[in-house]
C-alpha positions in Angstrom: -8.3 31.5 -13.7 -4.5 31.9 -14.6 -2.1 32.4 -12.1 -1.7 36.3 -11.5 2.2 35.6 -11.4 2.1 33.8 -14.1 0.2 36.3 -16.1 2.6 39.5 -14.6 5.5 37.4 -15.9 4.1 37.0 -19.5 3.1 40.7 -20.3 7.0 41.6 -18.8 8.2 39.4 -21.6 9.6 41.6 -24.9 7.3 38.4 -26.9 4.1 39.3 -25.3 1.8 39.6 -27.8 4.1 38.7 -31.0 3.2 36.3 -33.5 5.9 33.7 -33.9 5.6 31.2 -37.0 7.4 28.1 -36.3 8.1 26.0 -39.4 9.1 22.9 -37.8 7.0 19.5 -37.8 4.5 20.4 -35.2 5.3 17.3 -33.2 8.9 18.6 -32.5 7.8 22.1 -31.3 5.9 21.0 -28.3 8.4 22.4 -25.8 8.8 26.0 -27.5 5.3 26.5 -28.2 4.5 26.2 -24.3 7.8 28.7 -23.4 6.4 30.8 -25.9 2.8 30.8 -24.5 4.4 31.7 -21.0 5.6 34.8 -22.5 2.5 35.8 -23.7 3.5 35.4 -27.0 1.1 33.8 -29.8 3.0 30.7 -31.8 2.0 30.0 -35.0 2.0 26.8 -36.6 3.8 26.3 -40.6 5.0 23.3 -41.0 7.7 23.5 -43.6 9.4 20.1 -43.9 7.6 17.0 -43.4 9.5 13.0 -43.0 9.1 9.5 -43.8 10.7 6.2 -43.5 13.4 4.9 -45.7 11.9 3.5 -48.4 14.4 0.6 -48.3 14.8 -0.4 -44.1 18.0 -2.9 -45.3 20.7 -0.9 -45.0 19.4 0.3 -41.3 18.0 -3.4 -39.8 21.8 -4.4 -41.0 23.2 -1.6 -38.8 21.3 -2.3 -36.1 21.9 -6.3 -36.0 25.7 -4.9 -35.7 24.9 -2.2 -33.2 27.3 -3.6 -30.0 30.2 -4.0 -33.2 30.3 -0.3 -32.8 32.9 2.2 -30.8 30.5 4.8 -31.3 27.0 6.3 -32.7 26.6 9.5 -33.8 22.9 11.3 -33.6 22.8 14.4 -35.3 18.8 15.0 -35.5 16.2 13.8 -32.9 14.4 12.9 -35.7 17.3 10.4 -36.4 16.9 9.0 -32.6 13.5 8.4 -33.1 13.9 6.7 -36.3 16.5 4.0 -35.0 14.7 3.8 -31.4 11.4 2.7 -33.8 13.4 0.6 -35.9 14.8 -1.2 -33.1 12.0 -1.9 -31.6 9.8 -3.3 -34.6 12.7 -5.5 -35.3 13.6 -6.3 -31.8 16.9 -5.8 -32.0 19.6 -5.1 -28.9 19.8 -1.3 -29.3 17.8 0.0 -26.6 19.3 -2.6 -23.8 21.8 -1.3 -21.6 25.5 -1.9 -23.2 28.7 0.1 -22.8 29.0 -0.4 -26.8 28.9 1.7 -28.8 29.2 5.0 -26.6 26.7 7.5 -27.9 27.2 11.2 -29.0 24.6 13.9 -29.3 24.6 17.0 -31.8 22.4 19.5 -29.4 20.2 18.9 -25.9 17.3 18.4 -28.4 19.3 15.3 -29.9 20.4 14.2 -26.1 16.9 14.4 -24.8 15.3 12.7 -27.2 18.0 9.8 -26.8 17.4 9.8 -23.4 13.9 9.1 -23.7 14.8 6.3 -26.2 16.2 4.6 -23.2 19.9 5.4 -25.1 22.8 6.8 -22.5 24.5 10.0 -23.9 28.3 9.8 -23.4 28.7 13.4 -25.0 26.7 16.1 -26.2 28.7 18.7 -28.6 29.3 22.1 -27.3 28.7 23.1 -30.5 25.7 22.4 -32.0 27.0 21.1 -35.5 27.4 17.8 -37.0 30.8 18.6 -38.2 31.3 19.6 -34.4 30.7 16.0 -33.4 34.3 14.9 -35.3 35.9 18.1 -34.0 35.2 17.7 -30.7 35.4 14.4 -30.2 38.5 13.9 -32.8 40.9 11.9 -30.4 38.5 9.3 -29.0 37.0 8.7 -33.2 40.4 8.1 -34.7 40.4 5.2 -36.4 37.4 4.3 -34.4 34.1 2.3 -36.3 31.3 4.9 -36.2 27.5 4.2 -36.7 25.8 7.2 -38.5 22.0 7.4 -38.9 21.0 10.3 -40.9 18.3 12.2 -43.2 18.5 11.6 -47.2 19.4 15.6 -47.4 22.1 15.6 -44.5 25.1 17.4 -45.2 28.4 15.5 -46.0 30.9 17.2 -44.2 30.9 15.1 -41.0 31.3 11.7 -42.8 33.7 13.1 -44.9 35.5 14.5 -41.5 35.3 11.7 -39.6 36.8 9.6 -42.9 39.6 12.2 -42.3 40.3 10.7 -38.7 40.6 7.1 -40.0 37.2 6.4 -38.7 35.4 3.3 -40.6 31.5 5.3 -41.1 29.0 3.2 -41.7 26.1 6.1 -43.2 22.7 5.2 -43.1 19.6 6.9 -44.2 17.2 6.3 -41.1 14.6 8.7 -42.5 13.7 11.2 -45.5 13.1 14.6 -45.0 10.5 16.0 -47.3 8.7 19.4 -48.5 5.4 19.9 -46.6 2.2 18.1 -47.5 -0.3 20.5 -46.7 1.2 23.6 -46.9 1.0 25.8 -50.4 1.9 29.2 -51.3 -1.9 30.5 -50.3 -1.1 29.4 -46.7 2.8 31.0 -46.8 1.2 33.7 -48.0 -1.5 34.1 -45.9 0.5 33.4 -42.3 3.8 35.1 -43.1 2.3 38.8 -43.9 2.9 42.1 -41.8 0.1 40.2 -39.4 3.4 37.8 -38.2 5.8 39.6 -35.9 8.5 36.5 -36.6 8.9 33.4 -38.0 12.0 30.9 -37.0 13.5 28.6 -39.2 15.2 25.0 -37.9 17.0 23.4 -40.8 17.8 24.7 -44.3 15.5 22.3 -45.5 12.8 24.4 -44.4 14.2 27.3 -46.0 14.7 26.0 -49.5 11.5 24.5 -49.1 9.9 27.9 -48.7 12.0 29.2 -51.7 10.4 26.5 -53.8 7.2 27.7 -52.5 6.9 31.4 -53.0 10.2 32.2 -54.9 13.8 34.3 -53.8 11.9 37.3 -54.3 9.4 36.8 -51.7 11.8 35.7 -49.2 13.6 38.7 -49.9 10.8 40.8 -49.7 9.8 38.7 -46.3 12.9 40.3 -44.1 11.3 43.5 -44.9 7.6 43.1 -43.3 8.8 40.4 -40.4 11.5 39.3 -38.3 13.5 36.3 -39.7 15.3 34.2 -37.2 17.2 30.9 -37.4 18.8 28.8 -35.3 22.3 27.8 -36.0 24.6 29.0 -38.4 23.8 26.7 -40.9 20.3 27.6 -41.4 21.4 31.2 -41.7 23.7 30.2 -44.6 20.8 29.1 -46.0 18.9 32.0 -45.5 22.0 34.3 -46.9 22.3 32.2 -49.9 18.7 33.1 -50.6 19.4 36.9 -49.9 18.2 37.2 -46.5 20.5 39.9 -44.7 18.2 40.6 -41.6 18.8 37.4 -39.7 18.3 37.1 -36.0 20.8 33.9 -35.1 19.7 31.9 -31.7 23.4 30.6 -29.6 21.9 27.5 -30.1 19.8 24.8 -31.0 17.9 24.7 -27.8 14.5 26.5 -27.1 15.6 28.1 -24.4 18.3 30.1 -26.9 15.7 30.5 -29.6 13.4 32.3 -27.3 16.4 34.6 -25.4 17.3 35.9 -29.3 13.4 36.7 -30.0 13.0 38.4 -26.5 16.2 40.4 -26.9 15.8 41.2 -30.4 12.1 42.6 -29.8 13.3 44.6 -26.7 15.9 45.9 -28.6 13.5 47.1 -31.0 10.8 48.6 -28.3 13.9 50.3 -26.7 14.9 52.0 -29.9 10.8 52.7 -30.6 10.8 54.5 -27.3 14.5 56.3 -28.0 13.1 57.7 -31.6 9.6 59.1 -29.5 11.3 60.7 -26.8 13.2 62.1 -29.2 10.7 63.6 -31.4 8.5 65.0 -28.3 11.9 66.7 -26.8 12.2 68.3 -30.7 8.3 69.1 -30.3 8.0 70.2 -26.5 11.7 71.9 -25.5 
């Protein structure tokens, strides 16, 4: 039987009960699927990017084989960690022993934890969790510096264009390709994200122009009208704007923790005003 605390702590939660779609890879949403579940809330899974491995590894194993040549490395994605940890350690190469070169930067604490489990030590995480915010942060100690870069086929080009900027020598690598879903059509958007979904988040703006392709501008216009729409980071809600999405609930920041303080205030918000409108009415009706 579930823990009565446990259970008294969920139906307090503003999620309890709400349907949240997640449209991130399922195996990256572990963590906010079980902090949703505590808060009674009912996660729903649509994936809507999907990743594979270079499709030419030369350009990374040369990276690697220079990896102690490096001042620093720069992980903007998890998915990037993961990519280079595996990498390494099919080619056996020296990245996952203990050096103090190159020192290691993180974009988020999704980015950081998933270094850590690499076996990788984390000099600094960005207080901001943007790529861009890596150079900007960290603009002294990369001047003029030679920075390692692993990144997705579709990453955006404003941090190695940035870090260029400082003098930095970037040596960009795809370590992965990110993808639109494989089994995931417009029947099963369709069919999840209807009036019976009280949310959906979206992670990257892969996902959203991925969805675009799927059901079309119109849809995801209509979309904002029949569910909440929320997105973490502010360049996924660019993404969302671009495609005409106004009502945009924006998590602080990349972590699930954040994502899941914007849902619960957002959705007490609403219940607050719900209850505001009804009192309302009944003292128009009853004084």
């Amino acid at each position: 039987m579930a823990d009565p605390t446990a259970r008294a702590s969920a139906s307090a939660s503003a999620l309890f009960g709400h349907r949240i779609v997640i449209t991130r890879a399922v195996e990256q949403s572990s963590d906010l699927v079980t902090k949703l579940e505590r808060r009674g809330a009912i996660p729903i899974s649509l994936p809507l990017v999907a990743f594979s491995t270079p499709e030419n590894f030369t350009p990374l194993d040369a990276a690697l084989r220079r990896w102690q040549e490096f001042d620093w490395a720069l992980f903007t994605s998890a998915n990037a960690v993961q990519s280079v940890a595996q990498r390494a350690a099919a080619t056996n190469s020296g990245v996952l022993r203990p050096s103090s070169r190159p020192q290691i930067a993180a974009v988020g604490p999704a980015t950081n934890e998933a270094a850590t489990k690499a076996g990788l030590h984390v000099t600094y995480v960005a207080k901001t969790h943007l790529g861009l915010a890596l150079a900007e942060e960290l603009a002294q100690q990369l001047r003029n510096r030679s920075v390692f870069l692993p990144r997705s086929d579709r990453a955006n080009p404003d941090l190695p264009a940035a870090l260029k900027k400082l003098g930095a020598t970037v040596t960009e690598v795809i370590a992965y390709h990110t993808l639109p879903p494989t089994n995931v059509d417009r029947a099963r958007v369709t069919e999840v994200l209807d009036e019976n979904s009280d949310a959906a988040l979206f992670f990257s703006p892969s996902a959203v122009n991925n969805l675009a392709d799927l059901i079309g501008r119109e849809s995801i216009v209509q979309l904002q009208n029949k569910i909440t729409i929320a997105a973490v980071g502010p360049v996924t809600t660019a993404a969302l704007r671009h495609h005409g999405v106004e009502n945009i609930v924006t998590a602080a920041d990349t972590s699930a923790d954040a994502v899941i303080a914007a849902l619960e205030n957002h959705f007490a918000t609403q219940a607050n005003v719900s209850d505001a409108t009804a009192n309302h009415a009944s003292g128009a009706t009853h004084g």
